[in-house]
C-alpha positions as CSV (number, residue, x, y, z in Angstrom):
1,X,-21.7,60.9,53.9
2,X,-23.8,61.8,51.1
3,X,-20.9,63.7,49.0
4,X,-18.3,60.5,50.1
5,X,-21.0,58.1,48.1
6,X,-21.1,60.4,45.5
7,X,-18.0,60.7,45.1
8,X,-17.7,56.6,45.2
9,X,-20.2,56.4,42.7
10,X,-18.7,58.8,40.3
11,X,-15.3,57.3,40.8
12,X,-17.2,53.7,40.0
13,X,-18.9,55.1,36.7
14,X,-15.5,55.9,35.5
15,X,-13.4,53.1,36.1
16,X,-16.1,51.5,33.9
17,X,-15.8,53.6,30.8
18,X,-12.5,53.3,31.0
19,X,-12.2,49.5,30.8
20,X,-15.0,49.9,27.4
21,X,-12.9,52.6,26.0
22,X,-10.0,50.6,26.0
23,X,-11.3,47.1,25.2
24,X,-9.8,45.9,21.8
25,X,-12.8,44.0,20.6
26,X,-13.5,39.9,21.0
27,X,-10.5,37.8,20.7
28,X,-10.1,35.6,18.2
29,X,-7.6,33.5,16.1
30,X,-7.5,34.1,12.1
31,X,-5.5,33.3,9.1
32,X,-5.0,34.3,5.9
33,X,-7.1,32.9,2.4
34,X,-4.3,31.0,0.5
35,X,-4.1,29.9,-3.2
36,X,-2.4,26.4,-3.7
37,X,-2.7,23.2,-5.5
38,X,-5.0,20.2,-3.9
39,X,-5.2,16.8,-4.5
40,X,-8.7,15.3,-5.2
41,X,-9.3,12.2,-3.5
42,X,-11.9,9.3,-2.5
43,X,-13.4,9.7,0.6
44,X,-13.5,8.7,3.2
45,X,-10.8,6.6,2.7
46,X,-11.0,3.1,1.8
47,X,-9.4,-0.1,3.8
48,X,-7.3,-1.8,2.1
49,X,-5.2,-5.7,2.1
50,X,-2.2,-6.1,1.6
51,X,-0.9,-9.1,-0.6
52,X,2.2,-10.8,-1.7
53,X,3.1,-10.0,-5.1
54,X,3.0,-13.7,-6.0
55,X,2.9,-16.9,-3.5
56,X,5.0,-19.9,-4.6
57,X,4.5,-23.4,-2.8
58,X,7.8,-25.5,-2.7
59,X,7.4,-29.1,-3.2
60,X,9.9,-32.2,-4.1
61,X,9.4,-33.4,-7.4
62,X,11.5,-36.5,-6.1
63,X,10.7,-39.0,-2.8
64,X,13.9,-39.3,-0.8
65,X,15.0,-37.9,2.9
66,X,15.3,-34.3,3.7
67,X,19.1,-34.6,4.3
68,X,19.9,-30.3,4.7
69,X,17.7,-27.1,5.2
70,X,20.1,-24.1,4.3
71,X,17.9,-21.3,5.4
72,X,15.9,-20.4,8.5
73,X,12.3,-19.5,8.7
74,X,11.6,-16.1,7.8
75,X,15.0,-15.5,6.0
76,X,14.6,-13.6,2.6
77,X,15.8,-15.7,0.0
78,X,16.9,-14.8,-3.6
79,X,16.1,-16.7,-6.8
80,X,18.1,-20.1,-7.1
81,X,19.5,-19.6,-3.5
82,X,19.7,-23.7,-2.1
83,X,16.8,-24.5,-0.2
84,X,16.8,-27.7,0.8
85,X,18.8,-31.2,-0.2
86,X,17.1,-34.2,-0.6
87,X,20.0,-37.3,-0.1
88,X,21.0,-37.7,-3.7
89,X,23.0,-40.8,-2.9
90,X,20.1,-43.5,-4.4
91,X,19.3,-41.3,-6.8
92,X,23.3,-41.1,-7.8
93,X,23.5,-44.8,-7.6
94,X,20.8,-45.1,-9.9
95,X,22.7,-43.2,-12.4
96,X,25.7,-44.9,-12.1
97,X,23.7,-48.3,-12.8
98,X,22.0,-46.9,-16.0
99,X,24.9,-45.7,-17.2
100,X,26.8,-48.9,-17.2
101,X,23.4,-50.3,-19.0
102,X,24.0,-47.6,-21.7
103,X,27.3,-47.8,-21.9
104,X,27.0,-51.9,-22.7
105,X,23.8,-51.3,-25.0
106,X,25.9,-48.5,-26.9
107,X,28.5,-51.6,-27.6
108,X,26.4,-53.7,-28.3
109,X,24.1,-51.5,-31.0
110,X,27.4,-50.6,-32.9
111,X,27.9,-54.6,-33.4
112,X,24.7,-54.8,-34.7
113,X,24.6,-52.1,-37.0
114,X,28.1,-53.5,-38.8
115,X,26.0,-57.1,-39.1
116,X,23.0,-55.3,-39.7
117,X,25.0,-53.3,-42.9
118,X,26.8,-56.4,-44.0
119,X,23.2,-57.9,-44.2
120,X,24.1,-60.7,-41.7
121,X,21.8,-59.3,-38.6
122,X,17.8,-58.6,-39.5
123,X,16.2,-55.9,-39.7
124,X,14.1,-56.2,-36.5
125,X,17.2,-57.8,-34.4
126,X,18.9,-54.6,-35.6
127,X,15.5,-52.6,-34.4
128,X,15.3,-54.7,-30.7
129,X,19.1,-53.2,-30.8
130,X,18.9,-50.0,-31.2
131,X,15.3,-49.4,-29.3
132,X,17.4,-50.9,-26.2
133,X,19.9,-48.1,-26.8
134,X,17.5,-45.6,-27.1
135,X,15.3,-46.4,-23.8
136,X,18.6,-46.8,-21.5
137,X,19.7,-43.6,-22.8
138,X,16.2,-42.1,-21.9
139,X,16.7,-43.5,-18.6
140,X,19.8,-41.7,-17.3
141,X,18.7,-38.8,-19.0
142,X,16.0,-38.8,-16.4
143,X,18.3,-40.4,-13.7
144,X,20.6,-36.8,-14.1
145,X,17.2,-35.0,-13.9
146,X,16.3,-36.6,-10.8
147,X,19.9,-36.4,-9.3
148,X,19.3,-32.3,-10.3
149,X,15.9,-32.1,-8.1
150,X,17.9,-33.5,-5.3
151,X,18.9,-29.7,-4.9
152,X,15.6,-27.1,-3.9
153,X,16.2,-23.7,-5.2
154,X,14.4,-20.5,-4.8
155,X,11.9,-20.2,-7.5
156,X,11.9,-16.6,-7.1
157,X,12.9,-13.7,-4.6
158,X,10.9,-13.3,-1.4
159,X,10.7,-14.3,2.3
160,X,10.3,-17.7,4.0
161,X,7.8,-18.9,5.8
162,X,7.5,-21.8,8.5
163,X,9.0,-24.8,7.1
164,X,6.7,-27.7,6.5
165,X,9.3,-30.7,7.0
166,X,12.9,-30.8,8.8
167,X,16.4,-32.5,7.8
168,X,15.3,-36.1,8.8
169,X,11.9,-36.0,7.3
170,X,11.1,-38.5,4.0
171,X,9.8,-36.4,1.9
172,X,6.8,-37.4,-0.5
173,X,6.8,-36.0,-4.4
174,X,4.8,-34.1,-4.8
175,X,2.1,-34.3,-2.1
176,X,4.4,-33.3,0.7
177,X,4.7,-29.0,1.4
178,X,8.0,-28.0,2.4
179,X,7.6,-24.7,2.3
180,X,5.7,-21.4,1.4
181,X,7.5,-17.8,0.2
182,X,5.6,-14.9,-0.5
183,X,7.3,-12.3,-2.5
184,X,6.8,-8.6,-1.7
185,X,9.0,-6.5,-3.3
186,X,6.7,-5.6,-5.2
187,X,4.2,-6.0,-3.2
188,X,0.1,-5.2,-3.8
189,X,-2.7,-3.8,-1.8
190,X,-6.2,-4.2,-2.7
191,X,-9.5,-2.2,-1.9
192,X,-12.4,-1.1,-2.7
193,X,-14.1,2.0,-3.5
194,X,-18.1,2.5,-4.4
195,X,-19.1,2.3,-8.1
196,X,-19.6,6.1,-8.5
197,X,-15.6,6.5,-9.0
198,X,-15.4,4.3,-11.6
199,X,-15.7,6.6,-14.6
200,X,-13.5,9.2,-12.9
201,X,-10.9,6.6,-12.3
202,X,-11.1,5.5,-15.7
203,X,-11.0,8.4,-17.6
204,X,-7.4,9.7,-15.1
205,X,-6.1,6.2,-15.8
206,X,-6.3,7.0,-19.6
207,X,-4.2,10.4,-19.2
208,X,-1.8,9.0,-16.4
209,X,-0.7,7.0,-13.5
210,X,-2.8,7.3,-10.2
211,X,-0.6,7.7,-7.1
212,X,-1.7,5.4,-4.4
213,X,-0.5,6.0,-0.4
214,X,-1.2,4.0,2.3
215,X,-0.9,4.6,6.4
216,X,-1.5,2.6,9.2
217,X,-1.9,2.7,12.9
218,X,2.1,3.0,14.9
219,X,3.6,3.6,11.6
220,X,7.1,4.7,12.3
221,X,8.5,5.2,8.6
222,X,7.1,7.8,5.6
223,X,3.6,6.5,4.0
224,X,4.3,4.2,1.2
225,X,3.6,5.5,-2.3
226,X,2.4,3.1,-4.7
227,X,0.6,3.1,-8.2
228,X,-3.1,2.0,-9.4
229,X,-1.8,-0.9,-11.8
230,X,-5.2,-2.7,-11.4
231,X,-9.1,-2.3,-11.9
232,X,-11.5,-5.2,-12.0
233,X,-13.5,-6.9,-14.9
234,X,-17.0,-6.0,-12.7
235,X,-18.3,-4.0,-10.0
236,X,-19.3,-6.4,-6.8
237,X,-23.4,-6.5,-6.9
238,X,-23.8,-7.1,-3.3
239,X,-21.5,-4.1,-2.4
240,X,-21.7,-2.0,-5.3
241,X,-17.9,-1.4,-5.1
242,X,-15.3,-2.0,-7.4
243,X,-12.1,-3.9,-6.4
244,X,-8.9,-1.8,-7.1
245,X,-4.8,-2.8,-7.0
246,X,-2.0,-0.9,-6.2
247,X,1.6,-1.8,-6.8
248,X,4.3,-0.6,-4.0
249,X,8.2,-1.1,-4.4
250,X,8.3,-1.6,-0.6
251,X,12.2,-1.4,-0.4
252,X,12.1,-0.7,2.9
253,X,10.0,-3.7,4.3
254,X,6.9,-1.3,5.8
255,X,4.0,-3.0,4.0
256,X,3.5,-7.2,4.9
257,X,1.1,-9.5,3.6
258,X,-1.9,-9.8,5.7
259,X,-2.2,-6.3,7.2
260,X,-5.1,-4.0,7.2
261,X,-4.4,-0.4,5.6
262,X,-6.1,2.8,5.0
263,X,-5.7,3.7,1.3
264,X,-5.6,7.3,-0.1
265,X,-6.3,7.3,-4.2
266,X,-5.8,10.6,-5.5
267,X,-8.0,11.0,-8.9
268,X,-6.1,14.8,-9.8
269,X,-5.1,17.9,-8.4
270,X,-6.8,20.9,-8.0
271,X,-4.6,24.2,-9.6
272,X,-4.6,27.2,-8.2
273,X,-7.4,26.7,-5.5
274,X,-8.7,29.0,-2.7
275,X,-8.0,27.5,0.3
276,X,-9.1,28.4,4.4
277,X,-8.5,26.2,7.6
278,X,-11.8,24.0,7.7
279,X,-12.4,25.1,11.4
280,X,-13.3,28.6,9.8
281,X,-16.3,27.2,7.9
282,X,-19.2,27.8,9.9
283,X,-22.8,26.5,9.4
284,X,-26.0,28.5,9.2
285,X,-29.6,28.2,8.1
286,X,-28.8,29.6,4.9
287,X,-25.5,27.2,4.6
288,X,-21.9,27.5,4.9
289,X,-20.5,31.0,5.8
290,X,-17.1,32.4,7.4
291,X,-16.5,35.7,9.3
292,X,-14.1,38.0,7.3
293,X,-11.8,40.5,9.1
294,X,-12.4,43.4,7.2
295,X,-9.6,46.4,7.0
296,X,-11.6,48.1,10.2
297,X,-10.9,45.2,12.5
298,X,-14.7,44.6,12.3
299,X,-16.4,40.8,11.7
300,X,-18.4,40.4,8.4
301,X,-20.4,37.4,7.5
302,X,-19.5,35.9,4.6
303,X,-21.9,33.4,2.5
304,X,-19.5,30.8,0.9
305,X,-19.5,27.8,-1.3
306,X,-17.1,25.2,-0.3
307,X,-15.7,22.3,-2.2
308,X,-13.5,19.0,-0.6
309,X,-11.3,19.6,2.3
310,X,-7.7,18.0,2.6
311,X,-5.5,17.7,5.7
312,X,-7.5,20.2,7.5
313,X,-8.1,22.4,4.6
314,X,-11.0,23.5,2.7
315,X,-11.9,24.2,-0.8
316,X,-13.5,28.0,-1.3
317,X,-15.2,27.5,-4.8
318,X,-17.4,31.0,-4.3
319,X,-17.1,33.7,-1.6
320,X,-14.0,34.4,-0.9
321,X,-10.5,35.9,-1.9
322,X,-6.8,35.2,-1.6
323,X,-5.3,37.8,1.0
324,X,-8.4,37.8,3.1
325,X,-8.2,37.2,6.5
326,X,-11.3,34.5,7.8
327,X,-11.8,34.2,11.9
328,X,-10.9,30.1,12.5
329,X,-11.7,30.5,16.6
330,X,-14.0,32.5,18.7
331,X,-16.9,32.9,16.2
332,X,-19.6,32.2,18.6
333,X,-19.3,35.6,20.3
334,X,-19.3,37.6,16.8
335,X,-22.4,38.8,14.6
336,X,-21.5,41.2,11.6
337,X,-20.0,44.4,12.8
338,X,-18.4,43.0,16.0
339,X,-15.2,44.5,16.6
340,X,-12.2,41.9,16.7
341,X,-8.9,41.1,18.4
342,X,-6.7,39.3,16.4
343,X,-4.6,37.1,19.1
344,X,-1.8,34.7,18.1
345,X,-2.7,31.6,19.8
346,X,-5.9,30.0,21.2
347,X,-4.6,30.4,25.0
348,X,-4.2,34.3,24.4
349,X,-7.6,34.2,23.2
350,X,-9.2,32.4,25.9
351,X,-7.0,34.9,28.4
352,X,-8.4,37.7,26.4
353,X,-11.7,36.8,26.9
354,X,-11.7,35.9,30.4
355,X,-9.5,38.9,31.8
């Protein structure tokens, strides 16, 4: 019995050096230290508004009765399209009348002047005359004008909004609203960012345009791309931010008046930068620090100094080198020397480690 547990305990002993022997080291998931170009932003990322390019309140400049509509809420309308009719026909009658009037006081002023040059008529009969002329011919000069503001036109291109008075309604000049249209293509968004990005943003203005994107929550189309076309006169002295304006084409209709975006302002771009997955910066009493793979499959700690992270990257300003290889999972079971296992995803990793 004594040589059987022996024997059990030698065959025990080995089946453990065997499984150290051939252990590959702690898994873990690395990539590669990259050199690319990054865009310096604000952040975090302001909120912005978005406004109509310009808001335009239609009014009558003539009393009468809405008679037609010719477009229905929400519609976009170009510039001049027909908006509404007011019923011209008083308006036309009116014309007609004054231009009898002229037409007689026209006669009658050329029968004047003859008496008035054969020096039968006086002078101020001749005066009365022609001043009569004059007004009446005033007056159907503003009778067409009227007769032309029986027809609403689009006073520039946009989109309609709920109409203020329907075919039926009399229509008071120019109290009464018929109808608001905000245009948006262009289209703004403004927002604000703290005080302390003033200069920068100044100084990049000077040397070009700022690109300007926007996102917001469900969007189902490409971010919108805009330009900085705007800084204020002064910064706000209860916020300490400075109110900013972006121009976007919005030819596709993504951006309305009224929503709440976030805004991404990039101030310049960063040439030629060393760049790791942020998840490999680590943080330690001394500060920030990665774990290298070295050439011998072993972990070394690195001390690094890191500058501003972009879509899940990070800035290297001091520590590393393109071509290195930086651990971005598993660094909680490493210290410098450990041996590694490079695995290919996070699930081989976490097998590794629990086999």
């Amino acid at each position: 019995m004594l040589a059987i547990a022996a024997t059990l305990l030698c065959n025990g002993c080995s089946g453990g050096a065997k499984k150290t022997a051939g252990g590959a080291g702690v898994p873990i998931l690395a990539a590669k230290v990259v050199v690319t170009n990054v865009p310096v932003q604000i952040q975090p990322e302001p909120v912005g508004h978005v406004m109509a390019y310009s808001t335009v309140t239609v009014r009558s400049q003539i009393g009468g009765i809405l008679s037609e509509v010719h477009f229905k809420e929400g519609d976009e309308v170009k510039s001049n399209a027909p908006l509404f009719t007011i019923d011209p026909r008083a308006t036309q009658a009116a014309l007609e009348h004054d231009k009898a009037q002229l037409e007689n006081a026209t006669a009658q002023f050329n029968r004047d002047q003859k008496l008035f040059e054969a020096k039968i008529e006086s002078q101020d009969q001749f005066d009365v005359s022609k001043a009569n002329r004059d007004t009446l011919a005033a007056t159907v000069q503003s009778d067409e004008l009227n007769l032309s503001f029986t027809e609403i036109r689009a006073p520039v291109d946009g989109v309609a909004g709920s109409l203020q008075a329907y075919a039926g309604n009399i229509v008071k000049a120019p109290d009464d609203t018929l109808l608001t249209i905000n245009q948006i293509h262009p289209i703004y968004v403004t927002f604000a960012v703290p005080e302390q990005y003033l200069p920068e943003i100044q100084k990049q203005m000077n040397d070009r345009t700022l690109k300007v994107q926007v996102a917001y929550e469900n969007m189902t189309v490409r971010p919108p791309q805009g330009e900085l076309t705007f800084v204020n006169n002064a910064v706000d002295e209860t916020t300490g931010t400075i109110q900013l304006k972006a121009t976007f084409p919005n030819d596709n209709n993504a951006l309305w008046p009224g929503q709440f975006v976030q805004v991404v302002l990039t101030l310049s771009e960063l040439t030629n930068a060393i760049v790791v997955p942020s998840q490999a910066i680590q943080t330690g009493q001394n500060g920030q620090f990665v774990y290298v793979v070295k050439p011998d499959q072993t972990a070394e700690e690195r001390p690094v100094t890191i500058g501003i992270t972009y879509e899940g990257e990070t800035v290297v300003q001091k520590g590393l080198a393109a071509g290195e290889t930086v651990v971005t999972d598993g660094q909680l079971r490493l210290k410098p020397g450990t041996k590694v296992n490079i695995k290919s995803s996070i699930e081989a990793a976490s097998s590794s480690s629990t086999s």
